[in-house]
C-alpha positions in Angstrom: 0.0 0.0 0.0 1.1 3.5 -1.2 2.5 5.6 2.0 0.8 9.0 2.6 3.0 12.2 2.7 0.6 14.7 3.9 2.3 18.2 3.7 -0.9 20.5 3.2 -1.5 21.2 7.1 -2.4 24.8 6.4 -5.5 23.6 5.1 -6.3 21.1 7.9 -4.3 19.2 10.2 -4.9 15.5 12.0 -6.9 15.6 14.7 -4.7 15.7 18.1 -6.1 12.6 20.0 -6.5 14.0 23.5 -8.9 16.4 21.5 -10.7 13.4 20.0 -11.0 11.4 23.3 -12.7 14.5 24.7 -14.9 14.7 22.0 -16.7 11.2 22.7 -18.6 11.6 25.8 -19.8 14.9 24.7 -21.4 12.7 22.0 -22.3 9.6 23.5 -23.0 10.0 27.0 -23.1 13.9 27.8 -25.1 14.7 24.7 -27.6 17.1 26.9 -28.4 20.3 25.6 -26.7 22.7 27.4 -29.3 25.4 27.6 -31.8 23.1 29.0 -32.9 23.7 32.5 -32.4 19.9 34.2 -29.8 18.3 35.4 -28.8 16.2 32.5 -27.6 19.7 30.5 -25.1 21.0 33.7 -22.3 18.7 32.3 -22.3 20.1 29.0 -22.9 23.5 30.2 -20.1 23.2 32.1 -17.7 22.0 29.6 -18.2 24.8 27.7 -18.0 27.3 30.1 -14.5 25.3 31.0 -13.3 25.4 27.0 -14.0 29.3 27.1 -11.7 29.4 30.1 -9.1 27.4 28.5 -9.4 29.3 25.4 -8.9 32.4 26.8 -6.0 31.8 28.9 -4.5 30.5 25.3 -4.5 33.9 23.9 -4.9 36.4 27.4 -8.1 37.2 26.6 -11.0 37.1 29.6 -13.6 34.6 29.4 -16.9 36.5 27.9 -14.3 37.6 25.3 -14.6 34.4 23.6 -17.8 33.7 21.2 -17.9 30.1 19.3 -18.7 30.3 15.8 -18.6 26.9 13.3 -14.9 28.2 12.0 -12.8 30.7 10.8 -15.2 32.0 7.5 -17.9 32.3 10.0 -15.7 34.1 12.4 -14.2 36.1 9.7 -17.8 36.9 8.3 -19.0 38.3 11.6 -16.3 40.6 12.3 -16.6 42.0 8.9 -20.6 42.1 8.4 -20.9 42.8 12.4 -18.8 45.7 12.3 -20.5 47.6 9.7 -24.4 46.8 10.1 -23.6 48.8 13.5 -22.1 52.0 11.1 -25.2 53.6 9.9 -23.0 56.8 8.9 -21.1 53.8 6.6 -17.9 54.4 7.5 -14.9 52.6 5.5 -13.8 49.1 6.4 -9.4 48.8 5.3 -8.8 45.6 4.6 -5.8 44.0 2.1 -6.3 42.5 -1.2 -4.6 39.1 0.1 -6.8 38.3 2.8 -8.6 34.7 2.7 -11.5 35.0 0.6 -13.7 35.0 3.7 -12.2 38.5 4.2 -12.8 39.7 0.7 -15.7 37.8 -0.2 -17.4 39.5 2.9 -16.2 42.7 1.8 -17.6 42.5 -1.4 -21.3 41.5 0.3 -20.9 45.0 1.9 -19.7 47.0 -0.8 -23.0 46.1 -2.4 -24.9 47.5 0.2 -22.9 50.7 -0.2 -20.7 50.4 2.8 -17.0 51.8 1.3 -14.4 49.7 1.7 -10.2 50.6 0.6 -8.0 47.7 -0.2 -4.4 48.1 0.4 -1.3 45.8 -1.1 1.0 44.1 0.2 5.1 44.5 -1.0 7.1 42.1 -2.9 7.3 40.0 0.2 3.6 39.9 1.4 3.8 42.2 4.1 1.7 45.3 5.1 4.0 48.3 6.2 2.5 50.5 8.6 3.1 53.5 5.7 0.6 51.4 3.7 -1.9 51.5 6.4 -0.6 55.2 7.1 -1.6 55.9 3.4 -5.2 54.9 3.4 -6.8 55.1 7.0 -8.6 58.5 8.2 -10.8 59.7 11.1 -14.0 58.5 9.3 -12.5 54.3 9.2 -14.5 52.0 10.9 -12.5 49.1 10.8 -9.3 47.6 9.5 -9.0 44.0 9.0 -5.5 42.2 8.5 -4.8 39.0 8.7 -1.9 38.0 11.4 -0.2 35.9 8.6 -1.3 34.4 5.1 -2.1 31.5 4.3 -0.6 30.8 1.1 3.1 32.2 1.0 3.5 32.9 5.6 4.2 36.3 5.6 3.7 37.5 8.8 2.2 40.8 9.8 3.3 43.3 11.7 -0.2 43.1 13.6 0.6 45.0 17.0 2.0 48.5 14.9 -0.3 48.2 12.4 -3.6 47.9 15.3 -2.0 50.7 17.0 -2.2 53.0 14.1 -5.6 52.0 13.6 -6.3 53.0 17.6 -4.7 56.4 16.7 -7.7 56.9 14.5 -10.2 55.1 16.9 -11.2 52.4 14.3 -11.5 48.8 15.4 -8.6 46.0 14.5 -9.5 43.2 13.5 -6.9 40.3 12.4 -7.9 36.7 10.1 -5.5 34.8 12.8 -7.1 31.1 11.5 -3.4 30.4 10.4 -1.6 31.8 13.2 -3.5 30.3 16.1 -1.8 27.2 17.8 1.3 27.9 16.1 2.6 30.9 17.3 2.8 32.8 21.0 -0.6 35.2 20.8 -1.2 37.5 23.2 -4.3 39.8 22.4 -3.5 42.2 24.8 0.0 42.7 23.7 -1.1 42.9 20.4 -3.8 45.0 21.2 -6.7 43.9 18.5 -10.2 44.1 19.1 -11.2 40.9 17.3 -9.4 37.7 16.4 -10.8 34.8 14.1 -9.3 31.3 14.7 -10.8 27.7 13.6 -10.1 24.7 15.4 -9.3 22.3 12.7 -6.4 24.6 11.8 -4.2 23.5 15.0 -5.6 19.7 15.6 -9.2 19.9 16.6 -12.0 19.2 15.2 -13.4 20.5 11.7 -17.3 23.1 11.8 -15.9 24.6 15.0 -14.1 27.6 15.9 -14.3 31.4 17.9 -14.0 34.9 17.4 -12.2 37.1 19.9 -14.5 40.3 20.9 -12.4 42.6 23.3 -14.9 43.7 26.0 -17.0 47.1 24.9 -16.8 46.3 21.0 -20.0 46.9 19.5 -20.4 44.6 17.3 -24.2 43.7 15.5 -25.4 39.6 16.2 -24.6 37.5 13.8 -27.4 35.1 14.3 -31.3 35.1 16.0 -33.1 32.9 18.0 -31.5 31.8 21.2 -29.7 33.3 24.1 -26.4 31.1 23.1 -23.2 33.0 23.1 -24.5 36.6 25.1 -27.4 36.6 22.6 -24.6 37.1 19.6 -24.8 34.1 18.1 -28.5 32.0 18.5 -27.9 28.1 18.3 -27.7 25.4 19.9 -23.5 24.8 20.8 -21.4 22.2 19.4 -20.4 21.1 22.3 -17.9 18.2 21.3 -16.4 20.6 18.9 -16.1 23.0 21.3 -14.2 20.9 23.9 -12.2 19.4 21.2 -11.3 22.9 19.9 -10.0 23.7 23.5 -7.8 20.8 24.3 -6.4 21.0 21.0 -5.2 24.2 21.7 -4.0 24.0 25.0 -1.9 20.9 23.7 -0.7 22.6 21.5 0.3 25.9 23.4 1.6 23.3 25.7 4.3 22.5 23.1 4.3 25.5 20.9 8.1 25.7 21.9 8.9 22.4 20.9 6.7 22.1 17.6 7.9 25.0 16.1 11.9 23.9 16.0 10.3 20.5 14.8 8.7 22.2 12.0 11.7 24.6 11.2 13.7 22.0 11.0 12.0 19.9 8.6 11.7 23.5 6.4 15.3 23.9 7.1 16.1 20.5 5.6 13.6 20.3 2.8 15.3 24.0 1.4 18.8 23.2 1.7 18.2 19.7 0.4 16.6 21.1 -2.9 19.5 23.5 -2.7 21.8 21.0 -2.7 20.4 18.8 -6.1 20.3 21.9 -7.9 16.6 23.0 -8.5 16.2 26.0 -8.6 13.3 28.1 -7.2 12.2 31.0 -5.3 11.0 31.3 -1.9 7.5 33.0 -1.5 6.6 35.5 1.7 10.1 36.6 2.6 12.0 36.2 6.0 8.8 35.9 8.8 7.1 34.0 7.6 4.9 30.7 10.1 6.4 27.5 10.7 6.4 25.1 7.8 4.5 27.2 5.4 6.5 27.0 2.2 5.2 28.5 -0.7 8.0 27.6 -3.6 7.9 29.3 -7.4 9.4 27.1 -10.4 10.3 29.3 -12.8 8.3 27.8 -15.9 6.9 25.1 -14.6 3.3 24.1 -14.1 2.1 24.2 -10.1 -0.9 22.3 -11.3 1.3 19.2 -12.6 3.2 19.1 -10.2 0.2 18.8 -7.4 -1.0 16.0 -9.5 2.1 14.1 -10.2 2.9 14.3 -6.2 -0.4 13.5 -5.6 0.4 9.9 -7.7 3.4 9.3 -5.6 1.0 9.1 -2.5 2.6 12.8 -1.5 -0.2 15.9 -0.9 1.0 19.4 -1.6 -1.0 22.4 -2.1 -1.0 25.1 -5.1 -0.8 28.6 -6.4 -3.1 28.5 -9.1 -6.4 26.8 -9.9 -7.1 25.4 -13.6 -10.0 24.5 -15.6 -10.4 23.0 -18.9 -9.3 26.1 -20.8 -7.7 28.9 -18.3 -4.7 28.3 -15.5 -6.1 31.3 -12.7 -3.5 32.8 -10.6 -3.7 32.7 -7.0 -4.8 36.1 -5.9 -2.1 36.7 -3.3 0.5 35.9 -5.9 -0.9 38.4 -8.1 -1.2 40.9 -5.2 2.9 40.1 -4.2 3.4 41.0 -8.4 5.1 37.8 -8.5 5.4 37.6 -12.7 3.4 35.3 -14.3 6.4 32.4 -15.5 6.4 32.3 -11.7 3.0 32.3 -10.1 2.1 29.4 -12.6 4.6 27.4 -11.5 3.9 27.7 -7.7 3.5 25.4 -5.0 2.5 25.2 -1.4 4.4 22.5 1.0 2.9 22.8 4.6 4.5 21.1 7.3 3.1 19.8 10.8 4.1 18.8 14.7 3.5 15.6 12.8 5.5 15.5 9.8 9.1 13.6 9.7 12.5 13.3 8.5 11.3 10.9 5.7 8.2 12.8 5.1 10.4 15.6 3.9 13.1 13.6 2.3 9.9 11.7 0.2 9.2 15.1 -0.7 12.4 16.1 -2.1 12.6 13.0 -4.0 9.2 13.9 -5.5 10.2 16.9 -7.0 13.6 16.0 -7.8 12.1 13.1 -10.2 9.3 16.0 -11.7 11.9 18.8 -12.0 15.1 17.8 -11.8 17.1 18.4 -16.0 17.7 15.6 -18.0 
């Protein structure tokens, strides 16, 4: 039987089994709903109120600061819509034009109901410079949402300077940190954001679960009716396995944030200087900050799409720059945003490395793109 390299964690990772063993009772036995009355709902009720807890300590938030959402495009959709259905003098949302699509897509559904929104771009190297923000915000901005780091090419923001110029003009920060979560030290008070998105299956836990940081006196509108759940924010009934999964996950994860990230740096380390070292040649994608074990690699020429698939046949899953269809190769939108030229973007891919990767995981990967790229 084929061996499978998995190296797309930025699109979901393996479930961390202390997370999964949590899970079960909430499913089996402890399946009450927690906002019942009787006695039979206290057990969930008080797992959740426990995975808030836990949660929050993860990122030095306060309890009520937490709201659970099913994942980071809900989250992300929230902050966005939230925001300006409270602005009724529609003031401008900032955002960048390499945000997740949950970011632009819900930037786009506001546009259309005339709310203004300014899009700023990132440098050569993916990162927004506080002159950019500088450059486009004013007394009259309502919000300005940047992601903490992108998930295609791992440029890392600088979130804390760019939230404090934001502050200067009392607008709200928001940050898309569903990428970011579980892998790197947060601290929402040092960084000083109003609102965080993060999703659960992003650092172990369980996939349709998530939160979204509200720092205490942001107004923000509900994002769902019909229940009291989540402070009357968000109406339905929890996902209370999801939720406790979401929690341990992350508290594992905190646990050994130290740990997993010189794991993961050093299988990135290795894979680079390995591909250095049999002579393919390619470009390295979001510059020097970039997260742990996101890799997003340009072949000049090549064809990212091919390469997926003929990785994909060697049991080995990678991730892409570009989407195709029968008649048109579309390039990523962040590539396009970085100006990376077009002999580039097309041949781009995106290696993402986990706590649970290996030394033969990376050195199955090398051998799989040696044998696609390598010269005759």
């Amino acid at each position: 039987m084929k061996r499978l390299v998995y190296a797309d964690n930025a699109a979901t990772t393996q479930m961390d089994t202390k997370a999964f063993e949590a899970m079960k009772p909430y499913l089996l036995q402890e399946y009450g709903n927690a906002s019942q009355p009787y006695s039979f709902s206290r057990q969930p009720k008080k797992a959740i109120q426990e995975a808030r807890e836990t949660i929050a300590s993860c990122i030095g938030a306060l309890p009520e600061e937490i709201l659970f959402t099913s994942g980071g495009t809900e989250s992300d959709n929230w902050a966005i819509k939230g925001t300006a259905f409270r602005n009724y003098n529609y003031r401008t949302t900032i955002t960048t034009a390499f945000e997740h699509h949950a970011v632009l897509h819900a930037c786009e559904a506001i546009e259309r109901l005339k709310y203004p929104v300014a899009y700023m771009w990132p440098d050569k190297n993916g990162t927004i410079t506080p002159d950019e923000l500088a450059r486009h915000i004013t007394d009259e901005t309502l919000l300005v949402s940047v992601m903490y780091a992108n998930n295609e090419i791992g440029s890392i923001q600088p979130i804390k300077e760019l939230c404090a110029i934001a502050h200067e003009h009392r607008a709200i920060f928001h940050t898309d940190a569903v990428q970011a979560v579980g892998h790197v030290k947060i601290d929402v008070n040092d960084l000083g954001v109003d609102m965080l998105s993060a999703s659960a299956h992003k650092f172990n836990g369980a996939k349709g679960v998530g939160f979204l940081y509200i720092r205490k006196g942001t107004l923000i509108s509900a994002y769902a009716d019909g229940g009291v759940q989540e402070r009357g924010l968000r109406a339905g009934t929890e996902n209370v396995a999801g939720i406790v999964s979401m929690a341990i996950a992350l508290k594992e994860n905190i646990k050994a944030l130290k740990e997993n990230q010189e794991h993961v740096f050093r299988l990135e380390n290795k894979l680079l200087s390995r591909l250095s070292e049999i002579g393919i040649p390619f470009v390295r994608n979001g510059g020097d900050h970039t997260l742990p074990g996101i890799i997003s690699l340009s072949f000049d020429g090549r064809d990212g799409e091919a390469i997926l698939h003929r990785m994909d046949l060697m049991g080995i899953s990678i991730s892409t720059g570009s989407a195709c269809d029968s008649k048109n190769t579309e390039i990523s939108h962040v590539l396009q945003a970085i100006h990376l030229p077009d002999s580039l973007a097309k041949g781009t891919i995106r290696i993402s490395l986990g706590k649970n990767n290996t030394e033969d995981d990376v050195d199955a990967i090398v051998a799989g793109l040696k044998k696609i790229l390598a010269k005759r």
